[in-house]
C-alpha positions as CSV (number, residue, x, y, z in Angstrom):
1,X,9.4,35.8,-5.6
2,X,11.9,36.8,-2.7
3,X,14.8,33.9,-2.0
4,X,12.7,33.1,1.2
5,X,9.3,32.9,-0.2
6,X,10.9,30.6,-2.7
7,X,12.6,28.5,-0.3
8,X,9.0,28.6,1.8
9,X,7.1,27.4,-1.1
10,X,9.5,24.7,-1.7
11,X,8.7,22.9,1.5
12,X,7.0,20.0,1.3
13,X,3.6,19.6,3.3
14,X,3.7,17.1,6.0
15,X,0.3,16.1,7.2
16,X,0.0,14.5,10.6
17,X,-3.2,15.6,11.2
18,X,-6.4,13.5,9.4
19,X,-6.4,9.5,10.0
20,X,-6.2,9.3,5.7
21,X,-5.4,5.9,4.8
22,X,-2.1,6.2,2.7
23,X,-3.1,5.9,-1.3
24,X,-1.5,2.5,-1.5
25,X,-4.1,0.9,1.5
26,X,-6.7,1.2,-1.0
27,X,-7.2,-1.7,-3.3
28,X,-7.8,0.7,-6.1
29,X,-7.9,-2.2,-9.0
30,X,-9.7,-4.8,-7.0
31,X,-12.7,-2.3,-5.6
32,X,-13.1,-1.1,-9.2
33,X,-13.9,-4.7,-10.8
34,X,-16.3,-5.2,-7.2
35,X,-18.1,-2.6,-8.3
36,X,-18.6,-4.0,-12.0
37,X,-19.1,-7.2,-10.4
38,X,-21.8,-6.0,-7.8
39,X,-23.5,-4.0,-10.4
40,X,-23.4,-7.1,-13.2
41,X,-25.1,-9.6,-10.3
42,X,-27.2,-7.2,-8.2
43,X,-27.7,-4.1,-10.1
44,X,-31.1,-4.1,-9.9
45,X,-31.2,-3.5,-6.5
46,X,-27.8,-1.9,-6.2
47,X,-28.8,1.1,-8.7
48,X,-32.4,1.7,-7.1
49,X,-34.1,3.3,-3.9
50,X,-34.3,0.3,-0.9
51,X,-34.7,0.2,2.9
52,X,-33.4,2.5,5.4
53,X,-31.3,-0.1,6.9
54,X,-29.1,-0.8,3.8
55,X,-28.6,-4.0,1.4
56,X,-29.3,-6.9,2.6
57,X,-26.4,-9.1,1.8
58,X,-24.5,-6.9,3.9
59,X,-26.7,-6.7,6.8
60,X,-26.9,-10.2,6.7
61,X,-23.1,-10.7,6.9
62,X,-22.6,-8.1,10.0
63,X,-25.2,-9.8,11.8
64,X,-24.2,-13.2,11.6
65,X,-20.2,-11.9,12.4
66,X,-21.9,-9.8,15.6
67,X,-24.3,-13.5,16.2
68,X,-27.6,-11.1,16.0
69,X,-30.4,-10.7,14.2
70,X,-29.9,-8.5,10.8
71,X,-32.8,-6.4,12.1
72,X,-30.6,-5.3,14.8
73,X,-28.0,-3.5,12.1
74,X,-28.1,-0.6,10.0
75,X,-26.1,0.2,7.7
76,X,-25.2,3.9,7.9
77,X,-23.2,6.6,5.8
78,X,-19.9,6.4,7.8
79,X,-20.4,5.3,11.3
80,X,-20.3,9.1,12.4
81,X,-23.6,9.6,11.4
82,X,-24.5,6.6,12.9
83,X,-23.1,8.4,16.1
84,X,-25.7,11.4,15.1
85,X,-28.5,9.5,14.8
86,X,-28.1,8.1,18.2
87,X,-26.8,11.2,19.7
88,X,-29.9,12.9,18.5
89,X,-32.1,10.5,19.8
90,X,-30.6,9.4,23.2
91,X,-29.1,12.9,24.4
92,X,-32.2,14.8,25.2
93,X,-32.7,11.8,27.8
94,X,-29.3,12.6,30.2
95,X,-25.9,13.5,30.4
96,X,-23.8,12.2,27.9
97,X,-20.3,10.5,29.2
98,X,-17.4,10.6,27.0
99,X,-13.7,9.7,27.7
100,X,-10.9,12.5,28.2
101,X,-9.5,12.7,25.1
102,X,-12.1,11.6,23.0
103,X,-12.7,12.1,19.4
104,X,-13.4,15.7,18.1
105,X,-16.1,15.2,15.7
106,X,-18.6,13.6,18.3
107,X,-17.6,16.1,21.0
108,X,-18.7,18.9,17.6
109,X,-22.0,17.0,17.3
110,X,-22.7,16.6,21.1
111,X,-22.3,20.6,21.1
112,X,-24.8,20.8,18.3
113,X,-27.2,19.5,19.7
114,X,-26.5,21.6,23.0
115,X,-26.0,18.2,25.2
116,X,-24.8,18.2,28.5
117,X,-21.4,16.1,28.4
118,X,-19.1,15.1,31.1
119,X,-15.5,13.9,30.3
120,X,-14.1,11.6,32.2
121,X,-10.3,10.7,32.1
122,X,-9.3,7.3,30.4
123,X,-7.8,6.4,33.7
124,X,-11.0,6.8,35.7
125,X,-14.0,4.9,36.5
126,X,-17.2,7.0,35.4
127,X,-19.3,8.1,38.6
128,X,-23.0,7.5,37.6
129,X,-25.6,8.7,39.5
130,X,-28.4,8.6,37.2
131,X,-30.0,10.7,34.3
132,X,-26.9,9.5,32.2
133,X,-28.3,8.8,28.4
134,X,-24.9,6.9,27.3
135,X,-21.5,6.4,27.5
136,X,-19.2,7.3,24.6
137,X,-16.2,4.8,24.4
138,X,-13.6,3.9,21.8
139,X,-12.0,1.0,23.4
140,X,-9.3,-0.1,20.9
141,X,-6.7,1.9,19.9
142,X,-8.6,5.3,20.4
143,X,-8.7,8.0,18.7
144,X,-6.9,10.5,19.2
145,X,-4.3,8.3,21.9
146,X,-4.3,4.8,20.3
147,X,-4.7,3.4,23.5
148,X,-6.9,0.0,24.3
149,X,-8.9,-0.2,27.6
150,X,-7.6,-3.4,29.2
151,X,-10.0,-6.5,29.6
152,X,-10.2,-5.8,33.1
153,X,-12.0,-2.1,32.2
154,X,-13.7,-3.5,29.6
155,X,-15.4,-6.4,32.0
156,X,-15.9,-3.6,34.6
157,X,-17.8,-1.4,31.4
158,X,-20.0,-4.8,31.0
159,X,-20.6,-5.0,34.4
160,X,-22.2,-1.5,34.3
161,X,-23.8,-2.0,30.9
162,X,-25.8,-5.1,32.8
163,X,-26.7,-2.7,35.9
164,X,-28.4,-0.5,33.5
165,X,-25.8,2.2,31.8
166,X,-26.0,2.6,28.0
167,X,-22.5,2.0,26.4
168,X,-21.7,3.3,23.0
169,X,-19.1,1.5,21.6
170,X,-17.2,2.9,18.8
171,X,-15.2,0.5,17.6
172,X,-13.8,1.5,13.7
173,X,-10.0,0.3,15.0
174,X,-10.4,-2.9,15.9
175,X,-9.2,-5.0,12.9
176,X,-6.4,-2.4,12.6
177,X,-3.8,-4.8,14.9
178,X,0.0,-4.6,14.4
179,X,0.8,-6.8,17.0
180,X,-0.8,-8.6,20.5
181,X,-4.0,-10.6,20.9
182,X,-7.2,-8.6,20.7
183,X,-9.3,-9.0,23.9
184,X,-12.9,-9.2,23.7
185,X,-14.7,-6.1,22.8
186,X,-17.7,-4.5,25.3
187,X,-20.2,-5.6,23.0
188,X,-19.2,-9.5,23.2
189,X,-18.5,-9.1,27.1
190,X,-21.9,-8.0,28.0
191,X,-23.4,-10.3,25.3
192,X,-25.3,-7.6,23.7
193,X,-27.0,-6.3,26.9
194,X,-27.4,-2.5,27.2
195,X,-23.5,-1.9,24.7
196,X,-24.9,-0.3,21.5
197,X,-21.5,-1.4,18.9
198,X,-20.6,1.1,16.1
199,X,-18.0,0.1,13.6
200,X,-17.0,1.1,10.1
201,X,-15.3,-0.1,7.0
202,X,-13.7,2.7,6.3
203,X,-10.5,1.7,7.7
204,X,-10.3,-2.2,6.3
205,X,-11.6,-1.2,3.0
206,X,-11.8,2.3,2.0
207,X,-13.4,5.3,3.7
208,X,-14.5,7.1,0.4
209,X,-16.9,3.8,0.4
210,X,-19.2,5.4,3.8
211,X,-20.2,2.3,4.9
212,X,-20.4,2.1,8.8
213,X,-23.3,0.2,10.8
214,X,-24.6,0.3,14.2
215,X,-25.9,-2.7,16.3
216,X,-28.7,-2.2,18.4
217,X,-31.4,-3.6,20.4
218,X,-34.4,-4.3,18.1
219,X,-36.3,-1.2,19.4
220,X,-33.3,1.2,19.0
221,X,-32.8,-0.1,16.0
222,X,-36.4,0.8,14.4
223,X,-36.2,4.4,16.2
224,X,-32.8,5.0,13.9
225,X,-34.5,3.3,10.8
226,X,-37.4,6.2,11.6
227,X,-34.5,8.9,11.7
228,X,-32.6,7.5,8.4
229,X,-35.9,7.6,6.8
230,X,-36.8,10.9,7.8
231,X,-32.8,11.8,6.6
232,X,-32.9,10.7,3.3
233,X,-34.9,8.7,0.5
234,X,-32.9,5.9,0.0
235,X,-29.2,5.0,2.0
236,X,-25.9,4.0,-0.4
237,X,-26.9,1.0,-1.6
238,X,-24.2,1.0,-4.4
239,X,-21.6,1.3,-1.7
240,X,-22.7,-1.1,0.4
241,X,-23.1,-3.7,-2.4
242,X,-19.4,-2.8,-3.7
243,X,-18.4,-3.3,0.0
244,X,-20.6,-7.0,0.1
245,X,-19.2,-8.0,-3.1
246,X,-15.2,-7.4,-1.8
247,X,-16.5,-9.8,0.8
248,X,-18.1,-12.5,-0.2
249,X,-15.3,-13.0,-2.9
250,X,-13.1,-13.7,0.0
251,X,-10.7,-10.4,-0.5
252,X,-11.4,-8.6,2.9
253,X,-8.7,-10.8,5.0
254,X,-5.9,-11.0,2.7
255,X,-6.5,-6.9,2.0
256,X,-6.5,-5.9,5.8
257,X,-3.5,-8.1,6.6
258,X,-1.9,-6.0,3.2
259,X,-3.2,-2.7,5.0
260,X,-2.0,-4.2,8.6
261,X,1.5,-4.6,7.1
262,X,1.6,-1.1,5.3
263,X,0.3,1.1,8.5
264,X,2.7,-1.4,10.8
265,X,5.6,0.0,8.7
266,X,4.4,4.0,9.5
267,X,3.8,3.4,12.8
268,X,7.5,1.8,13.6
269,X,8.8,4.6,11.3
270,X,6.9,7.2,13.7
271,X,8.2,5.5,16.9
272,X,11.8,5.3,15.5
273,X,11.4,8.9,14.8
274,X,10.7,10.4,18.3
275,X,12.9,8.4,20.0
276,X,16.0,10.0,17.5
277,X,14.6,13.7,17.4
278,X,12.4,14.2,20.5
279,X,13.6,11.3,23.0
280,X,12.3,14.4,25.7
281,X,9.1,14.1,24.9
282,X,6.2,11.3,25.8
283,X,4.0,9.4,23.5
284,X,2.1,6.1,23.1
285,X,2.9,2.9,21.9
286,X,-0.1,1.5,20.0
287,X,-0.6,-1.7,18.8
288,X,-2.7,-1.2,15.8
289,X,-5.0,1.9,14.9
290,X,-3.9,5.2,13.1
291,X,-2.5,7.8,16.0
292,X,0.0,8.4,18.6
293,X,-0.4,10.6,20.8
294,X,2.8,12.9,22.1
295,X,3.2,14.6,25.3
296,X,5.9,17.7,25.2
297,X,8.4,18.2,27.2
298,X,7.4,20.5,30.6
299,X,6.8,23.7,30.1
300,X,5.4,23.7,26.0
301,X,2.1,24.4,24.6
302,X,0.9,22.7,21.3
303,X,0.3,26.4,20.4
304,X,3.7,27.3,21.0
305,X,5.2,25.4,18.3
306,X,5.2,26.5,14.3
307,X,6.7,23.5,12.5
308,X,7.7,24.3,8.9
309,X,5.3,22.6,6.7
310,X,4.1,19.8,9.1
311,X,0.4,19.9,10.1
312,X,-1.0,18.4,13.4
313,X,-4.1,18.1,15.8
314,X,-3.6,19.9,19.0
315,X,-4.7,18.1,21.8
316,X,-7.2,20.6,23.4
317,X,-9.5,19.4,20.2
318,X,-9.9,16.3,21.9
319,X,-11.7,17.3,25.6
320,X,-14.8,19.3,26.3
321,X,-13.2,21.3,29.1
322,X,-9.7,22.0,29.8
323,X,-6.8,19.5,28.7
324,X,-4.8,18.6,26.5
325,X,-2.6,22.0,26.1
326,X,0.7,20.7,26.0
327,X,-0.4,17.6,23.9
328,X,-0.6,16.5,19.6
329,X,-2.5,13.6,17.6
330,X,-0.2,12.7,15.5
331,X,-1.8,10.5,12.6
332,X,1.0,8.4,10.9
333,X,-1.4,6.5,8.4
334,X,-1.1,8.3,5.3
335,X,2.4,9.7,4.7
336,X,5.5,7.3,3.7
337,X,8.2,6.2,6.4
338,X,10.6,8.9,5.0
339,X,8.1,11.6,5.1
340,X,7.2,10.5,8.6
341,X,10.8,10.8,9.6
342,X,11.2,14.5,8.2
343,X,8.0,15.7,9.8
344,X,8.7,14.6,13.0
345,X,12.8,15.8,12.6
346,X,10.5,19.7,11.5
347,X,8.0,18.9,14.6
348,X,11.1,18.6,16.6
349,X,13.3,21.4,15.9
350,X,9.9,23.5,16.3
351,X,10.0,22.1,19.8
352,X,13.4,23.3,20.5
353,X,12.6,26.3,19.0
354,X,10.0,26.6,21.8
355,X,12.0,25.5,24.5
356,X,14.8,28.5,23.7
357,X,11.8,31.3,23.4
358,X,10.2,30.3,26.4
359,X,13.6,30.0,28.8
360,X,14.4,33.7,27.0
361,X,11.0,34.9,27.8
């Protein structure tokens, strides 16, 4: 091996690019006696084939924290394929609405399923003018941004919800709070009416788990039953019991104010970092969530830069048209503070590197 493949092969990878939890957010030793615990008291229903709309317990603890009926949740295998399920069922109606940026993975399934989207800036209202099937919003600390609608926009979303537009709201963040008061969510503002709510525990518990739920209107709610049925035999029970069972023995609070603290810590450590290597550059300030999203200086293209061992989301992932060019996700919820400080200290000199090729060009 050459000196410079040596020295190449020597780098540590840097991953700011997938919203991982960092190792030491998952109560590792706790989830493993849950899922003795769940199998010693409920096995019997844990361990076999049950309803489409998931165990019970569960459902009946989501539905009383929501104030619906359980019939009105499913449980679902991560709440992205709770997104399908509705996406395959609602799309064929209209045109689908979805923030610009939004989250990649819907944008993926939408194009799957060949559905006429529209993206419509954060700071914009949506123009509807019929034929719409739904609007796609993650209101709290979005992914990919980390930026929260204000209550203002999400009153005005309520408003349309009760005049008849479908609003998805994707909610997996919301618990995920560093700091400020969290304001009511779509779902609560327009009391249920027309706001289908998606959340997951993937990011106060663990996401290897796959337990995310939808709640719907009663007869939304038995047309995804029909396509879970038609998806598979029988849905995680064992999860979803593990999941119950961390619950109802009271460790889901004290855990997410553990994981609060821990991602609170990367998130600072991020800031801090930008502002001493890359104080020319833009970004957000979130209050909670996993991302940051960073504008570069005039002039620089996401695909411009090459950082040494540091990986990243360019922002073009994130629209369905144009956008997003000069733009990165940057996830800071898995690697350590010190890590976090030499990836963005590599991202930056790979931006200065840019900004020298480009005034030489």
């Amino acid at each position: 091996m050459s000196g410079l493949d040596s020295r190449v092969a020597s780098v540590e990878s840097i991953s700011f690019a997938r919203g991982v939890p960092a190792p030491e957010c998952l109560a590792l030793e706790e989830l493993a006696d849950c899922a003795r615990a769940a199998i010693e008291r409920d096995g019997a229903t844990a361990l076999n084939y049950g309803p489409a709309g998931g165990y019970a317990p569960l459902r009946d603890w989501i539905a009383d924290r929501h104030d619906v009926e359980p019939e009105r949740v499913v449980l679902t295998n991560g709440s992205l394929q709770g997104f399908r399920f509705l996406a395959e069922l609602l799309s064929p109606t209209g045109t689908v609405l979805v923030e610009a940026p939004t989250y990649d993975r819907p944008l993926k399934i939408l194009a799957e399923l060949d559905a006429e989207v529209i993206c419509v800036p954060l700071d914009e209202e949506p123009t509807v003018n019929g034929g719409v099937a739904f609007l796609y919003t993650i209101p709290t600390f979005q992914n990919p941004t980390g930026r929260s609608l204000s209550t203002e926009r999400r009153k005005a979303f309520a408003d349309r919800a009760r005049d008849g537009l479908l609003v998805l709201e994707d909610d997996p963040y919301n618990l995920i709070r560093f700091e400020g008061r969290p304001p009511p969510t779509i779902f609560e503002l327009a009391r249920g009416e027309n706001v289908l709510y998606s959340s997951s525990f993937s990011k106060t518990i663990a996401p290897g788990a796959r337990v995310g739920y939808l709640v719907l209107p009663t007869a939304l709610a038995e047309r995804v039953l029909g396509a879970a049925t038609a998806s598979y035999i029988t849905p995680g029970l064992l999860s979803q019991a593990i999941v119950y069972e961390f619950i109802r023995r009271g460790s889901f609070e004290p855990n997410l104010e553990r994981v609060n603290g821990l991602l609170r810590e990367r998130r600072d450590a991020m800031l801090r970092a930008l502002e001493r290597h890359l104080p020319e550059a833009a970004w957000t300030v979130p209050e909670g969530g996993y991302f940051v999203w960073l504008d570069l200086p005039e002039g620089i293209k996401a695909s411009d830069l090459q950082p040494e061992g540091v990986t990243f989301v360019p922002g073009t992932d994130f629209f369905c048209g144009p956008g997003g060019e000069s733009a990165l996700r940057l996830a800071f919820s898995y690697e350590s503070p010190a890590a976090i400080e030499e990836g963005v200290r590599r991202l930056a000199s790979a931006v200065r590197a840019a900004i020298v090729l480009n005034r030489a060009a």
